[in-house]
C-alpha positions in Angstrom: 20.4 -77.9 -67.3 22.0 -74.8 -65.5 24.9 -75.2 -63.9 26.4 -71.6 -61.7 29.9 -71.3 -61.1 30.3 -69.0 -57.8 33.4 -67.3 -56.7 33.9 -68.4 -53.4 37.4 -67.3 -52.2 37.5 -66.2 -48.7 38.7 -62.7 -49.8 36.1 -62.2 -52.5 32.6 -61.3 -52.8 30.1 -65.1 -52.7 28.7 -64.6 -56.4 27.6 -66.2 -59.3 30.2 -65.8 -61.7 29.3 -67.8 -64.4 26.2 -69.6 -65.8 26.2 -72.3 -68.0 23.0 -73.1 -70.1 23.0 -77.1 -71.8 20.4 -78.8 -72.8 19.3 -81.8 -70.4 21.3 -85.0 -71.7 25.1 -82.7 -71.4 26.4 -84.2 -68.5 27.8 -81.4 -66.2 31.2 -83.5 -66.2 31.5 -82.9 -70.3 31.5 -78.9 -68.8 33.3 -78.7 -66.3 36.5 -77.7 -67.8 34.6 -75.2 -70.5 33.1 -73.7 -67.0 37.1 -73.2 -65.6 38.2 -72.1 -68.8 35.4 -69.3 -69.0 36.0 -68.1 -65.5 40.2 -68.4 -66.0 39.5 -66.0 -69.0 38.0 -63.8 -67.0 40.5 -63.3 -64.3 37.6 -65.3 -62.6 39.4 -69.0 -61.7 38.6 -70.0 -58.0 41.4 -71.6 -56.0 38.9 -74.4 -55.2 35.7 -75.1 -57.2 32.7 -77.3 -55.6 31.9 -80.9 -58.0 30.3 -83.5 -57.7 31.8 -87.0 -57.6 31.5 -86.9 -61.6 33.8 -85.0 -61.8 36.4 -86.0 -59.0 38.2 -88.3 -61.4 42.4 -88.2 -61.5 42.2 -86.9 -65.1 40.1 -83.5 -64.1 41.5 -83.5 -60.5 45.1 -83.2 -62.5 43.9 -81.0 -65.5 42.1 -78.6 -63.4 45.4 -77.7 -61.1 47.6 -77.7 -64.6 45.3 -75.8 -66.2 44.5 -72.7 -64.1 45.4 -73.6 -60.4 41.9 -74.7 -59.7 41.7 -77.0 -56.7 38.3 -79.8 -57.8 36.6 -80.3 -54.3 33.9 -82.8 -54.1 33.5 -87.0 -53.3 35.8 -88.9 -55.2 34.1 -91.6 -57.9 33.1 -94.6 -55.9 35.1 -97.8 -56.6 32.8 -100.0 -58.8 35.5 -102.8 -59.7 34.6 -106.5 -58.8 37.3 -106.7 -56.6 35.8 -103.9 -54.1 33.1 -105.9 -53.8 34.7 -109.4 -53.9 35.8 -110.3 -49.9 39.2 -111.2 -49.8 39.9 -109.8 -53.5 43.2 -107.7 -54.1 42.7 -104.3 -55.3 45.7 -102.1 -57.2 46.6 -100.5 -53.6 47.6 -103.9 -52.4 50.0 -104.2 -55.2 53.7 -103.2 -54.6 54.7 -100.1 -57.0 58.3 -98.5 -57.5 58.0 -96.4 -60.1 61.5 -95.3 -60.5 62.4 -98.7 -61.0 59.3 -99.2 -63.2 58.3 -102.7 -61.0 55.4 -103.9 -59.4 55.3 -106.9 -56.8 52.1 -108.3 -56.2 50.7 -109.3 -52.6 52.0 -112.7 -53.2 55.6 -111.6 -53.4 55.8 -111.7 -57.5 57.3 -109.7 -59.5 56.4 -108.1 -62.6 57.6 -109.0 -66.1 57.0 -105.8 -68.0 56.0 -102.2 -67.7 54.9 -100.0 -70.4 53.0 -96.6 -70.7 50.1 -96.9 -73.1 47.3 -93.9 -73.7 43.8 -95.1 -73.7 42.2 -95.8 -77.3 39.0 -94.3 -76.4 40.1 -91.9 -73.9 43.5 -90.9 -75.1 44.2 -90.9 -71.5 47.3 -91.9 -70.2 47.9 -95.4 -68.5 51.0 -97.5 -67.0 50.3 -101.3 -67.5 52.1 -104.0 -65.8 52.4 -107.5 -66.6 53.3 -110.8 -65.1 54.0 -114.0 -65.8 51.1 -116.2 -66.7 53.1 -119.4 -65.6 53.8 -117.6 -62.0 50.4 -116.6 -61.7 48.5 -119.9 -62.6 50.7 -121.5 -60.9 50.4 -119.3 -57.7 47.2 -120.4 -55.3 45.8 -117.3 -54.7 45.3 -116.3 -58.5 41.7 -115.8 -57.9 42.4 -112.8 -55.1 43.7 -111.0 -58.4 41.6 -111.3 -61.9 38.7 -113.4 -63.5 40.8 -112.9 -66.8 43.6 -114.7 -68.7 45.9 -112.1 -68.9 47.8 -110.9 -66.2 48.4 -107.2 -65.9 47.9 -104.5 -63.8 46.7 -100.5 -65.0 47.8 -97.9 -63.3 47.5 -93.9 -63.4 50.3 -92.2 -64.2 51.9 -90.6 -60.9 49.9 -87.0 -60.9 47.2 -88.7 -61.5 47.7 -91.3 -58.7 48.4 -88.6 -56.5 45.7 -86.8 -56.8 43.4 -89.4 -56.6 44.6 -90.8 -53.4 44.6 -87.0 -51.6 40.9 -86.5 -52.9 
């Protein structure tokens, strides 16, 4: 697979400024940061680079900018959870969040137990889990709006990373 990487700043030249050669099972996300790095080290680095939704994902859209100032354009991943597709199902936006006070309050006016940052065992990417209390929640009617599972917690992204996600 060949994936180009054009300067396309309104003040510069439209040309390829870097090619990048993988064989056909590399996904392009695994090169997109190599591509930004190669074009940074060469006084190349766009403000905005054109992606695909692969690789519109908070992690890149917040490594990219922290990195070299680059600006990922492109369709953000498509939500596959069950509760996107479930009518009636809550989804993390209709959950409450205060960060400063490190709290969540779910759409049925609970509150959350417990907050802790956690990094991702296969990822190592970071992650903000909230818990609640599995008496309050079994005993709450509308339970089924929120999981299919026994525990009762609630990941989010860190705040970049939300951010970025919800302007993309």
């Amino acid at each position: 697979m060949v994936q180009l990487a054009g300067a396309c700043d309104a003040d510069a030249p439209r040309l390829v400024a870097h090619a990048d050669t993988t064989p056909a099972n590399v996904h392009e996300v695994m090169r997109t940061a190599p591509i930004q790095d190669a074009l940074a080290a060469n006084g190349l680095a766009p403000s905005e680079h054109l992606v695909d939704a692969g690789c519109v994902s908070a992690g890149h859209l917040v490594a990219a900018g922290r990195r070299h100032g680059i600006d990922p354009i492109g369709p953000a991943r498509p939500d596959q959870s069950w509760q996107k597709q479930e009518k009636g199902a809550y989804r993390v936006s209709d959950f409450a969040v205060d960060r400063e006070r490190r709290h969540v309050r779910c759409p049925e006016g609970h509150e959350s137990t417990s907050w802790g940052e956690y990094r991702d065992k296969a990822t190592d990417r970071p992650y903000i889990r909230a818990e609640f209390s599995p008496a309050a929640c079994w005993a709450c009617s509308a339970d089924w709006h929120c999981t299919r599972v026994a525990s009762r917690r609630l990941a989010l992204h860190p705040r970049p990373e939300h951010d970025a996600i919800a302007t993309a």
